[in-house]
C-alpha positions as CSV (number, residue, x, y, z in Angstrom):
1,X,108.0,120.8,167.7
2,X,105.8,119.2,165.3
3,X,101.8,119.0,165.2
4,X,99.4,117.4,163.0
5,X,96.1,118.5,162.0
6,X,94.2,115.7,159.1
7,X,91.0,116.2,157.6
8,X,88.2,113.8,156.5
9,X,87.7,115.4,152.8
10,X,85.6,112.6,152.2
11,X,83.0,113.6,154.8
12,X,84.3,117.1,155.6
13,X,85.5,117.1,159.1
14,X,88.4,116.1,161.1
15,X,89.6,112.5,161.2
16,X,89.6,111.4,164.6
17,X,91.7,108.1,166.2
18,X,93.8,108.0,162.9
19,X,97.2,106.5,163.6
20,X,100.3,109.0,163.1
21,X,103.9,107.8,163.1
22,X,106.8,110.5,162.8
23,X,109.9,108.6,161.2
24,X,113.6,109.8,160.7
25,X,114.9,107.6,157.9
26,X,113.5,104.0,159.2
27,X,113.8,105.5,162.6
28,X,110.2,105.4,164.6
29,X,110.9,108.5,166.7
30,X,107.5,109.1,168.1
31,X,103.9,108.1,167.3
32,X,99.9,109.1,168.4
33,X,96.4,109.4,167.7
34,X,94.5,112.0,166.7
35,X,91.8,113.3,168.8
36,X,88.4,114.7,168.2
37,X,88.9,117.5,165.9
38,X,91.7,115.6,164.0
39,X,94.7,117.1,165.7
40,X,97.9,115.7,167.5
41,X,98.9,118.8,169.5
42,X,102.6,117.7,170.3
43,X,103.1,114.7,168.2
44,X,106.9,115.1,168.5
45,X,107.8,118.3,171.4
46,X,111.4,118.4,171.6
47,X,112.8,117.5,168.1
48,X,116.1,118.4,166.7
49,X,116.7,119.8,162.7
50,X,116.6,116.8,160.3
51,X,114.7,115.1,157.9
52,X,111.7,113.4,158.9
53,X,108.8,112.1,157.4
54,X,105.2,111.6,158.7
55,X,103.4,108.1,157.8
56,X,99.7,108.6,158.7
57,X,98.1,104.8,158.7
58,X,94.8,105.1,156.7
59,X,93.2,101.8,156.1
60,X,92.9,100.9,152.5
61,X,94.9,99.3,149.8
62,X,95.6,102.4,148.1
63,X,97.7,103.5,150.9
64,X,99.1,100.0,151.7
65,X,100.1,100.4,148.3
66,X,101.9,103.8,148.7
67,X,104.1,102.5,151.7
68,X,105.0,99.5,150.4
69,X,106.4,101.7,147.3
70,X,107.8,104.4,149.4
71,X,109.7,101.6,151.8
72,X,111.3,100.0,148.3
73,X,112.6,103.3,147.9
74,X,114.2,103.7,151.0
75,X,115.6,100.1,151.1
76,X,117.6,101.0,147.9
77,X,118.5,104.7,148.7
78,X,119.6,103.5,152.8
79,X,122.8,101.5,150.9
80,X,126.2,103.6,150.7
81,X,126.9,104.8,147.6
82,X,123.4,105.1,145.6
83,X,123.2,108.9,144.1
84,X,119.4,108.4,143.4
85,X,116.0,106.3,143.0
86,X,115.3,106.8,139.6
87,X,111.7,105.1,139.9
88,X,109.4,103.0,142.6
89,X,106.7,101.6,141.0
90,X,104.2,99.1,142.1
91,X,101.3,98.2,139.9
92,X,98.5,95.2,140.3
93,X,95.8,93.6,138.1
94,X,93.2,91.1,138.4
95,X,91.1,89.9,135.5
96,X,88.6,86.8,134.6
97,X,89.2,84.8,131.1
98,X,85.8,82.8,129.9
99,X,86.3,80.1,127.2
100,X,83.2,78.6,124.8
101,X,84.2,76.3,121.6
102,X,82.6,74.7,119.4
103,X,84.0,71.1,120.3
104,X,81.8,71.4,123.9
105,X,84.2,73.6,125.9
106,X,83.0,76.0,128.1
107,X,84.9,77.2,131.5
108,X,86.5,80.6,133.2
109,X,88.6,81.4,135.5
110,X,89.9,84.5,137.4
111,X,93.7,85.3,138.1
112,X,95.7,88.5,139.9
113,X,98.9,89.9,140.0
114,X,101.2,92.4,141.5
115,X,104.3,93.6,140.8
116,X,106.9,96.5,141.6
117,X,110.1,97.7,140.9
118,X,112.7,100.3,141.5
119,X,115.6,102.0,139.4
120,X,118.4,103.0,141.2
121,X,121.7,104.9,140.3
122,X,125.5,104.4,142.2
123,X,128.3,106.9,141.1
124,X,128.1,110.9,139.6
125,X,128.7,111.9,136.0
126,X,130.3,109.4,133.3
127,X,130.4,106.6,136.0
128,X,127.0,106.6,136.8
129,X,125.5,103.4,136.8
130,X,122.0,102.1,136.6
131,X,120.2,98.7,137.8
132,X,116.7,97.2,138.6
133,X,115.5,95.4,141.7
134,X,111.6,93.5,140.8
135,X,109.3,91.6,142.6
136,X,106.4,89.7,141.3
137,X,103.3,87.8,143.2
138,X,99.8,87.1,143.3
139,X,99.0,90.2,145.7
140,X,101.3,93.0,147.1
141,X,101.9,90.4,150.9
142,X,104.1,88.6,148.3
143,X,106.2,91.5,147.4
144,X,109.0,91.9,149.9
145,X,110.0,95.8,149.5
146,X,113.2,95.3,151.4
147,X,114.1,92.9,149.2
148,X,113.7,94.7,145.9
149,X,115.4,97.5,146.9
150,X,118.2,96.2,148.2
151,X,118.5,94.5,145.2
152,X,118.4,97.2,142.6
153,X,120.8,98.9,144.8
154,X,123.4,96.1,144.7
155,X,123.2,95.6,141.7
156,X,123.9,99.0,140.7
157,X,126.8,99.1,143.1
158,X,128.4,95.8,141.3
159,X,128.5,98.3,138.0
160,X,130.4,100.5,139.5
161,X,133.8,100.5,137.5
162,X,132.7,98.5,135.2
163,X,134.5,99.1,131.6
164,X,133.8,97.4,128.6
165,X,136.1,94.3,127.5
166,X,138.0,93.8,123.9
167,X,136.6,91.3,121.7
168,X,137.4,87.7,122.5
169,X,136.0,84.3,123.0
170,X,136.2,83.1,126.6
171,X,133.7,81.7,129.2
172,X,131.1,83.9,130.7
173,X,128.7,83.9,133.4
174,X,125.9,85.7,132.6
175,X,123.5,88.1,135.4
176,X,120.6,86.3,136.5
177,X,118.4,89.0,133.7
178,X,121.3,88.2,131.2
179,X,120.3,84.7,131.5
180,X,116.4,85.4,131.8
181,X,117.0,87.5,128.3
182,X,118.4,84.7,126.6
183,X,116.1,81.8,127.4
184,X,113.3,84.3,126.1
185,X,114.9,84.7,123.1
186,X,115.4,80.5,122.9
187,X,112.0,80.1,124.1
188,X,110.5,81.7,121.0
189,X,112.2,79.6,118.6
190,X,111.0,76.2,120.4
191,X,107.3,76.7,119.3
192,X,105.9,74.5,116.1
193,X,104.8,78.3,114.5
194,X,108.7,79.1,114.5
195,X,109.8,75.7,112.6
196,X,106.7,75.9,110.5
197,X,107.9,79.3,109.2
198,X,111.5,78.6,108.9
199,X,112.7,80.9,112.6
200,X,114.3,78.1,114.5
201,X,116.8,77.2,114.9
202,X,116.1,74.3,116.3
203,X,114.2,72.4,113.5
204,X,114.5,68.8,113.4
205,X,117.1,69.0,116.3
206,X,114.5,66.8,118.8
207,X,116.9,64.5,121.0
208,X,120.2,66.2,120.2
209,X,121.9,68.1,123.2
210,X,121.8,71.4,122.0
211,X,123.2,73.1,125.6
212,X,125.0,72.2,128.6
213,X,123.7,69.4,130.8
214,X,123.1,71.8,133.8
215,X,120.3,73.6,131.3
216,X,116.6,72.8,131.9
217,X,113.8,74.7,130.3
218,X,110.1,73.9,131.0
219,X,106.3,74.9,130.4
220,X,104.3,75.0,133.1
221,X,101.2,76.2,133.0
222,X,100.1,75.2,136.5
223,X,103.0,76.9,138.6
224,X,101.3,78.3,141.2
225,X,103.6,81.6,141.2
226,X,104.1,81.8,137.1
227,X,102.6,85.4,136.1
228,X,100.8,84.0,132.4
229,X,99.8,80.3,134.4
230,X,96.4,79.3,134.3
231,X,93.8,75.9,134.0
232,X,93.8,76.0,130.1
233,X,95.3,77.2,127.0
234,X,93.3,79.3,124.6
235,X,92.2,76.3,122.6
236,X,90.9,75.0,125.8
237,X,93.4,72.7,126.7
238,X,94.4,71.9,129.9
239,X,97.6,73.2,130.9
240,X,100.7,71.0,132.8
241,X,104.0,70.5,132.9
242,X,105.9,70.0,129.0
243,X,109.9,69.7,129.3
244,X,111.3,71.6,126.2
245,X,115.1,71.3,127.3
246,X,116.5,69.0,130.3
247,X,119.6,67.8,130.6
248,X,120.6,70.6,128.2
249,X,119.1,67.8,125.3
250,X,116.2,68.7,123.2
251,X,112.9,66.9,123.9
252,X,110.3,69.2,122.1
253,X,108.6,71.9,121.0
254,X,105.3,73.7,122.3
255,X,102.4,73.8,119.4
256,X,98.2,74.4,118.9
257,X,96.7,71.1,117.8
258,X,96.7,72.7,114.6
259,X,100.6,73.1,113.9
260,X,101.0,69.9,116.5
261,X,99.3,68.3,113.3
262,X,101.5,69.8,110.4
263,X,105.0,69.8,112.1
264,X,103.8,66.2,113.9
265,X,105.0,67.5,117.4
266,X,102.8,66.8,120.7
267,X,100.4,69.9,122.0
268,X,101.1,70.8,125.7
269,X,100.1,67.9,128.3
């Protein structure tokens, strides 16, 4: 049998009408309310040996926080074949950015994010491998825990086996974070500071194709989902849409009016 008993620390007595739910993996197997002095006499009378886990619904985003975190974790340790869930995390921010200049410009504006991610391990000993499942959004309704864990666990189930190859030069398709890595590391080099100082390698390469014609890389500062988007840029510029690569040709780079000036490129739109 199993009983509950909670307790208002807050206030110091017992926390009546609070929500209980007994769970055996995502199994509901019984739910209540407590009563008056906090308890749930027979939440769950005739039970048989297992693991179970209690989920007691307090209102608040702390909490809301906690289960969404805990129910990442299970997504990726219910598939076959995971050993462990290294990490859950879920972290959120919000925060305001106010802008004076001396050309007239003066305006602010408030942003919020949340993310989360877990780590999760397929295989024992020297053929354990290891993979990530994220989400990212404006609040944690964006997030979709089933979704990240599954995903670190697949991913870490692909690895399984995996050996490395000999040294050659062939075609590869690269993992979706592969791919993310290297457009980073491309991204860098198409700002007028990196020609300026010599670190592109893309200097004086505007209108050349300089990747395949399935390749499109752009700035925008306005996407409603991008992490680092907002109204305007720290020189108080407005932000929008500047194509840096599409159609895998070369159209730009992305400067401060300052450099925009030196290198003679065009500031973001």
């Amino acid at each position: 049998m199993i009983s509950t008993h909670v307790l208002d620390t807050e206030h110091g007595r017992p926390r009546a009408g609070l929500k209980v739910a007994l769970y055996r993996g995502d199994e509901l197997v019984a739910e209540g309310v407590t009563d008056g002095d906090g308890r749930i006499a027979e939440l769950a009378p005739d039970i048989g040996s297992g693991d179970y886990r209690l989920v007691f619904q307090v209102d608040g985003e702390f909490f809301r926080a906690v289960e969404l975190t805990l129910a990442i974790e299970r997504a990726a340790r219910a598939h076959e074949g995971i050993s462990q869930v290294e990490h859950a995390v879920y972290s959120d921010g919000e925060g305001s950015v106010s802008l004076v200049n001396s050309r007239g410009f003066a305006a602010s504006f408030e942003a919020t994010q949340a993310w989360a991610y877990a780590s999760a391990f397929a295989g024992e000993g020297d053929e354990l491998m290891t993979a990530l499942g994220v989400g990212l959004g404006r609040d944690p309704g964006a997030l979709d825990p089933q979704a990240i864990g599954d995903e670190a666990a697949s991913r870490a189930l692909a690895l399984m086996g995996a050996r490395r190859p000999e040294s050659r030069r062939c075609p590869v398709v690269l993992d979706a974070f592969v791919a993310a890595s290297f457009l980073g590391f491309i991204g860098s080099m198409l700002s007028a500071e990196a020609v300026q100082r010599g670190r592109s390698l893309f200097a004086g390469r505007e209108g050349d194709e300089v990747a395949g014609p399935a390749l499109a890389l752009v700035d925008d500062g306005t996407h409603p989902d991008g992490p680092r988007s907002a109204p305007f840029d720290g020189e108080g510029t407005p932000t929008g849409r500047t194509p840096l690569i599409e159609g895998g040709r070369l159209l730009g780079f992305l400067a401060a009016d300052a450099d925009a000036r030196e290198v003679r490129v065009a500031a973001p739109a």
